[in-house]
N, C-alpha and C positions, 0 to 999 in steps of 0.2 A: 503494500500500500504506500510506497516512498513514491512519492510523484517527483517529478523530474523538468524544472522549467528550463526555458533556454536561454545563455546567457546574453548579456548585453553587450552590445558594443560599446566602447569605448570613442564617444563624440569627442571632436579636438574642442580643448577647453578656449582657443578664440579664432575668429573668423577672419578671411583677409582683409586687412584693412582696420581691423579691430584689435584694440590693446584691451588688455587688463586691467582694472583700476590702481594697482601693485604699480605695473608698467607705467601708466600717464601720473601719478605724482611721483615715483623716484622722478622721471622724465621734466615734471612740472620742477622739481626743487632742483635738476643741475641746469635747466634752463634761466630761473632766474636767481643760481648760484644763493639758494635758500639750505642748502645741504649742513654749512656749517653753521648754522645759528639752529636747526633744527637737531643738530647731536647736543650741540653746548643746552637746549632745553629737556632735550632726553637728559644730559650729567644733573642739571638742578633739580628734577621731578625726581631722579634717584637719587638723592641725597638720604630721604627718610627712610626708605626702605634698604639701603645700604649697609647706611651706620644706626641704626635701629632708633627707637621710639626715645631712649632720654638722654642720646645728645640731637637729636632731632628737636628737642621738646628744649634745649638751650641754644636754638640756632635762631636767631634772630632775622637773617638778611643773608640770602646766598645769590652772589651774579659774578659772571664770568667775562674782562677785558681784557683783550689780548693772551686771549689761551691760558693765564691765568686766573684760578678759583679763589674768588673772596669770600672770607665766611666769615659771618658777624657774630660771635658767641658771645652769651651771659654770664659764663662762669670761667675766672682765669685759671683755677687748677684744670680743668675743662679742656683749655684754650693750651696749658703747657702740656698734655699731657696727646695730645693730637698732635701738634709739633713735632713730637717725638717719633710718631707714626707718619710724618708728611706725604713719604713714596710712597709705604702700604699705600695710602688711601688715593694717590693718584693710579697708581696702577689698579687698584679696584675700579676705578672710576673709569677710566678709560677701557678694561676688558668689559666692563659690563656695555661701553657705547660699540664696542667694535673695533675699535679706532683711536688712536689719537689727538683726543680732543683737548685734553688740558697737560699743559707742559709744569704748571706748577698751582701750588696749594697756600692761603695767605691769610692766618687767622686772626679776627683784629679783635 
Protein backbone atom coordinates (compact mmCIF):
# COMPACT_ATOMS: atom_id res chain seq x y z
CA UNK A 1 0.00 0.00 0.00
CA UNK A 2 3.29 2.47 -0.31
CA UNK A 3 2.14 4.71 -3.06
CA UNK A 4 4.63 6.14 -5.10
CA UNK A 5 4.50 9.93 -6.44
CA UNK A 6 6.79 11.24 -9.06
CA UNK A 7 9.37 13.46 -8.56
CA UNK A 8 9.67 17.15 -9.24
CA UNK A 9 11.77 18.86 -11.37
CA UNK A 10 13.96 21.08 -10.32
CA UNK A 11 12.74 24.92 -11.85
CA UNK A 12 15.85 27.28 -12.37
CA UNK A 13 15.41 29.41 -9.37
CA UNK A 14 15.74 32.98 -11.89
CA UNK A 15 14.77 33.70 -15.30
CA UNK A 16 16.67 35.41 -18.12
CA UNK A 17 16.89 38.70 -17.56
CA UNK A 18 15.85 38.35 -13.98
CA UNK A 19 18.01 38.72 -10.64
CA UNK A 20 17.47 37.62 -7.25
CA UNK A 21 16.71 40.05 -4.66
CA UNK A 22 20.33 38.76 -2.94
CA UNK A 23 21.64 39.72 -6.46
CA UNK A 24 20.04 43.51 -7.08
CA UNK A 25 21.04 44.85 -3.41
CA UNK A 26 24.72 43.24 -3.15
CA UNK A 27 24.52 44.93 -6.86
CA UNK A 28 22.60 48.16 -5.59
CA UNK A 29 25.32 48.65 -2.58
CA UNK A 30 28.69 48.33 -4.85
CA UNK A 31 26.95 50.52 -7.34
CA UNK A 32 26.54 53.21 -5.07
CA UNK A 33 29.63 52.02 -3.02
CA UNK A 34 27.01 51.63 0.17
CA UNK A 35 29.13 48.24 0.97
CA UNK A 36 31.40 49.80 3.49
CA UNK A 37 29.02 51.96 5.66
CA UNK A 38 26.70 48.85 5.60
CA UNK A 39 29.48 46.29 7.25
CA UNK A 40 30.61 49.26 9.76
CA UNK A 41 26.44 49.13 10.77
CA UNK A 42 26.41 45.26 10.70
CA UNK A 43 30.14 45.97 13.59
CA UNK A 44 27.76 48.49 15.72
CA UNK A 45 24.35 46.29 15.67
CA UNK A 46 26.92 43.46 16.87
CA UNK A 47 28.29 45.17 19.52
CA UNK A 48 25.50 43.76 22.18
CA UNK A 49 25.26 40.44 21.05
CA UNK A 50 29.07 40.17 20.80
CA UNK A 51 30.22 41.20 24.05
CA UNK A 52 27.01 40.36 25.99
CA UNK A 53 24.36 42.14 27.95
CA UNK A 54 26.49 44.00 30.99
CA UNK A 55 29.00 45.72 29.15
CA UNK A 56 26.45 46.25 26.56
CA UNK A 57 24.35 47.79 29.34
CA UNK A 58 27.76 50.28 30.07
CA UNK A 59 28.07 51.39 26.57
CA UNK A 60 26.95 54.60 26.08
CA UNK A 61 27.61 55.65 22.23
CA UNK A 62 29.31 53.31 19.73
CA UNK A 63 30.21 54.94 15.92
CA UNK A 64 32.88 54.12 13.70
CA UNK A 65 35.51 57.02 11.72
CA UNK A 66 37.84 56.17 9.61
CA UNK A 67 37.96 52.33 10.32
CA UNK A 68 38.36 53.15 13.80
CA UNK A 69 35.72 51.87 16.74
CA UNK A 70 34.79 54.46 19.29
CA UNK A 71 33.14 53.28 22.20
CA UNK A 72 31.75 55.43 24.99
CA UNK A 73 31.74 53.42 28.38
CA UNK A 74 30.21 54.24 31.99
CA UNK A 75 32.44 52.59 33.85
CA UNK A 76 36.45 53.13 34.00
CA UNK A 77 37.55 49.80 35.48
CA UNK A 78 35.09 48.63 32.52
CA UNK A 79 36.86 50.91 30.05
CA UNK A 80 40.79 49.51 31.51
CA UNK A 81 39.80 46.34 31.40
CA UNK A 82 38.65 46.02 27.40
CA UNK A 83 41.99 48.00 26.63
CA UNK A 84 43.54 45.18 27.68
CA UNK A 85 41.46 43.00 25.29
CA UNK A 86 41.75 45.62 22.21
CA UNK A 87 42.79 42.85 19.29
CA UNK A 88 40.52 40.00 20.85
CA UNK A 89 37.64 42.35 20.36
CA UNK A 90 38.70 43.79 16.90
CA UNK A 91 39.23 40.56 15.56
CA UNK A 92 35.98 39.38 16.93
CA UNK A 93 34.45 42.02 15.20
CA UNK A 94 35.64 41.83 12.15
CA UNK A 95 35.24 37.66 11.71
CA UNK A 96 31.94 38.16 12.70
CA UNK A 97 31.58 41.04 9.57
CA UNK A 98 33.48 38.84 7.06
CA UNK A 99 36.00 41.24 6.42
CA UNK A 100 37.93 43.91 7.60
CA UNK A 101 36.01 46.41 8.78
CA UNK A 102 37.64 48.12 11.68
CA UNK A 103 41.53 48.51 11.95
CA UNK A 104 41.32 49.68 15.58
CA UNK A 105 39.29 49.99 18.89
CA UNK A 106 39.00 53.59 21.16
CA UNK A 107 37.42 53.44 24.59
CA UNK A 108 36.64 56.98 25.92
Amino acid sequence: MYRSYPKKEKRETSRSGEATLKESINELLEVYRLRGKFKETHVVNAWERLMGAPIASRTHRLYIKDRRLYVSLTSAPLKHQLNMAKTKIVEMLNRDAGEQVIDDVMFL
